[in-house]
N, C-alpha and C positions, 0 to 999 in steps of 0.2 A: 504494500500500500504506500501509494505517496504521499510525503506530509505538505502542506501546501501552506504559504505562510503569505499572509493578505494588508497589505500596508496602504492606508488612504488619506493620501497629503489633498486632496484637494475639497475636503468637504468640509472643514474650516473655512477654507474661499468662499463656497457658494453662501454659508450663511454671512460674512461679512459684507459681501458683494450685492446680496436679495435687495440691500437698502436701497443701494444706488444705482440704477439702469446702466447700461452702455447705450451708446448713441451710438450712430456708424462713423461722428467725427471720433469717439473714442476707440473706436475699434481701427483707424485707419493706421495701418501699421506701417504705411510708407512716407508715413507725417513721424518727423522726430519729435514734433511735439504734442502729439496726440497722448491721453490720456495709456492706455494699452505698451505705448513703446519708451513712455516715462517708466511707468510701472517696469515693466521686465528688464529695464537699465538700473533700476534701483533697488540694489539688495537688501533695503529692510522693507520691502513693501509684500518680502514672504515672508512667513513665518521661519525661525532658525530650527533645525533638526535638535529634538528636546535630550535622544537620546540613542543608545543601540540595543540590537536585538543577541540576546547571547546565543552561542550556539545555532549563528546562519547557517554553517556546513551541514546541518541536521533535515533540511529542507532541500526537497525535489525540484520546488516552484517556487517561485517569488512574484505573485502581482502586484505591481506598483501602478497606481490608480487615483 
């Protein structure tokens, strides 16, 4: 049996994010200074990795998600 090991960075975002819509000026990702291309230039606009997982060699699979 495989043991599957299941890690979800992004559902912190969507409840952060529910507040405040995207426009499509923010989503324009070929605008340096669209909303979207600020963000992903700006490393504290993710959250930092809290911690690690002991014993990853023990896992078949890893979904990151």
């Amino acid at each position: 049996m495989k043991k599957v090991f299941v890690l979800i960075l992004a559902l912190c975002m969507v409840f952060a994010m529910a507040s405040c819509a995207s426009t499509d000026a923010d989503l324009d990702y070929g605008n340096s200074g669209s909303r979207s291309s600020v963000e992903m230039n700006d490393p504290s606009a993710r959250p930092a990795i809290s911690g690690t997982v002991s014993n990853m060699e023990q896992y078949d699979v890893v979904f990151v998600g």
